[in-house]
C-alpha positions, 0 to 999 in steps of 0.5 A, a space after each residue: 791852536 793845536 789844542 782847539 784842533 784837537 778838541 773840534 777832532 774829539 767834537 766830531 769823532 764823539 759825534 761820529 760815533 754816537 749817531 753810528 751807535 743811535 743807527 745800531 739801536 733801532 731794534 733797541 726798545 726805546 727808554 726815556 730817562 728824566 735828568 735833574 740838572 745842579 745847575 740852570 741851563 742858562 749858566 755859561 758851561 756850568 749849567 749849558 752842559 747837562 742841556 746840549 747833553 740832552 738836547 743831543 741825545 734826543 737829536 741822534 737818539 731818536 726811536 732809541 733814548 730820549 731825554 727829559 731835561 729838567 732845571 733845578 729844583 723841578 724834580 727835587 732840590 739841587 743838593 738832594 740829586 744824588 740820593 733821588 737818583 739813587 734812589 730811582 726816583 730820578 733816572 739821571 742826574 748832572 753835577 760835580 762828584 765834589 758836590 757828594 763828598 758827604 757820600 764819601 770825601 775821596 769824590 772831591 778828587 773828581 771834582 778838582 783839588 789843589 795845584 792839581 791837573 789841567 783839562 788834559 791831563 786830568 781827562 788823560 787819567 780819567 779815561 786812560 789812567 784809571 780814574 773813570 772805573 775808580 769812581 765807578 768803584 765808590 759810586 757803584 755800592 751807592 747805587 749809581 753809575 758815573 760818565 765823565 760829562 764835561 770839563 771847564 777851564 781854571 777857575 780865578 782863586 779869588 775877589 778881593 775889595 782891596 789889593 791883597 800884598 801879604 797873606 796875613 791880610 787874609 786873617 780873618 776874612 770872611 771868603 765864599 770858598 768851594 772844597 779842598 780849597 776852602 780848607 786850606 784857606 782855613 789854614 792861613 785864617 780864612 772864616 771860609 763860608 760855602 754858598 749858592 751862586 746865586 746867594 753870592 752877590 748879595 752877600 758881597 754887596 751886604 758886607 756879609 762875606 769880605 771876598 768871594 771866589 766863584 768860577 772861570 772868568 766868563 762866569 764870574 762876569 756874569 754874577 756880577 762880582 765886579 761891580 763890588 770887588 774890583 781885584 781878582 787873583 789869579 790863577 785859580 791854584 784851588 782848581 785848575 779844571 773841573 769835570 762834570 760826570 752824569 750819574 745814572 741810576 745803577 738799575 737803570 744803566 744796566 738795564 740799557 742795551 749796549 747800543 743806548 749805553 754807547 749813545 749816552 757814553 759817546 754825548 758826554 764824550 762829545 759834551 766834553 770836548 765841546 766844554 774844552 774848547 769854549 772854556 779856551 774861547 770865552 775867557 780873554 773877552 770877559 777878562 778884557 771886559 772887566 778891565 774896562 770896567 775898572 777890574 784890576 788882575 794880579 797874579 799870586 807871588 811864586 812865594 804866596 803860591 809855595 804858602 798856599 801849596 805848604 798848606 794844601 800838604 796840611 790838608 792833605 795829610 789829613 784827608 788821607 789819614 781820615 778816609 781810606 779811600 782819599 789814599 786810594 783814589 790820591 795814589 791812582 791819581 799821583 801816580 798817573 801825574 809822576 808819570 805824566 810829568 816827563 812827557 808834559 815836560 818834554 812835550 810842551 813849549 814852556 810859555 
């Protein structure tokens, strides 16, 4: 309870000041900026975000900035967003930086990695640890700025056709897998693919994939996953949060007066916390739904889970050894989470 409280302060403190900035920015001439969307507007949290940000934005900016939303693919292809808002051709655009690690892979660290942090902590180093100017460090020679602009809740790790009691099982299994993830699925034999949501389904239902991961409980629900694959495994060791950023040609931010940049740093403040919060709320329906469904929940061994974490070290090692931005960005964020530790120790009930 403490932690929705919190985040209905956040909502309204972000809203608060965002209309006090929209008030300062009357004399401001007005911009209107265009928005490419990664994902559709009626995707649960994934895709909603990007359309409350501009639905937002436009309400309280009115006379200031407004927002052009559009869905995917209308402006230019999903995956081709970066490049376009780089470019200038497109003013803004609302994703993962995960989805641009072939920009550079240090960007996955923003995205969600590993036994890595939740929601709080992981925002806790974003703004206050310095995670948000360290991205900004790689994002800004490729020509865009980036806000953080949501978060969502723990992803499940995985559907499986059939019980899984043993990870040798996994050998030679075909899995849909996203990012630092997948490659250590690599490592215990997995023949990982990398798909489209929307191309999920139907490669579950073909035989084309043997099991899949996807999202979060409530959206997993929705592609239907449950209807084919009736166990699912928790917890989502690959992502246990996952931020969201909006990138903004880097032109175009600077030449915003301070009053509009406020405007669109104070909505993806709001966004945020309003993520936060759903993702708590919509979860524990969808699970209880499933079951009814026949969905059968388990939970990964404390012994499977040092496996999958023996791995990750694997990959670690050799994502550092390969970029040397993945160290920097690694040790900012290490470092934050070893301090962290004392306080997440002591200061929270063990539950």
């Amino acid at each position: 309870m403490a932690g929705y409280g919190i985040s209905r302060t956040l909502a309204a403190l972000g809203a608060a000041v965002t209309i006090a900035c929209a008030a300062n920015a009357q004399d401001a001439e007005e911009v209107e900026l265009n928005l490419a969307a990664f994902y559709p507007s009626t995707l649960t949290q994934l895709g909603e975000g990007a359309k409350l940000f501009a639905d937002r934005v436009n309400l309280i900016g009115q006379g200031s900035v407004q927002v052009n939303f559009f869905e995917p693919g209308a402006l230019v292809p999903s995956l081709e967003i970066f490049d376009a808002v780089a470019s200038g051709s497109v003013d803004m655009g609302h994703a993962s930086s995960g989805l641009w690690a072939s920009k550079n892979s240090a960007l996955v660290l923003w995205n969600a990695f590993p036994f890595g942090p939740a929601a709080g902590e992981y925002l806790a180093w974003l703004r206050y640890g310095g995670g948000e100017e360290l991205r900004n460090e790689l994002y800004h020679p490729l020509g865009v700025h980036g806000i953080t602009c949501g978060i969502i809740a723990p992803e499940a790790s995985g559907w499986f056709r059939e019980e899984i009691t043993d990870l040798s099982q996994l050998e030679g299994i075909k899995m849909r897998f996203f990012g630092l993830g997948g490659k250590v699925m690599e490592k215990l034999g997995v023949e990982v693919q990398l798909l489209a949501g929307g191309d999920i389904y139907p490669a579950l239902e073909r035989g084309t994939i043997d099991a899949t991961e996807f999202s979060m409980p409530a959206i997993d629900q929705g592609a239907g996953l449950y209807q084919i694959a009736k166990h699912y495994y928790f917890p989502g060791w690959h992502q246990q949060a996952t931020p969201h950023d909006l990138i903004v040609n880097l032109d175009v931010w600077n030449g915003l007066s301070e009053q509009q940049q406020g405007i669109l740093e104070t909505t993806c403040d709001a966004v945020t916390a309003i993520e936060f919060a759903q993702g708590e709320a919509i979860q524990f329906d969808a699970l209880q739904e499933m079951q009814e469904e026949g969905v059968e929940l388990h939970q990964w061994t404390d012994a499977q889970l040092t496996t999958f974490e023996e791995k990750w070290q694997e990959v670690l090692e050799e994502e550092i050894a390969a970029n040397p931005d993945f160290e920097r960005a690694w040790e900012s964020i290490s470092e934050f989470r070893e301090n962290y530790e004392i306080w997440s120790e002591y200061g929270y009930l063990d539950r």
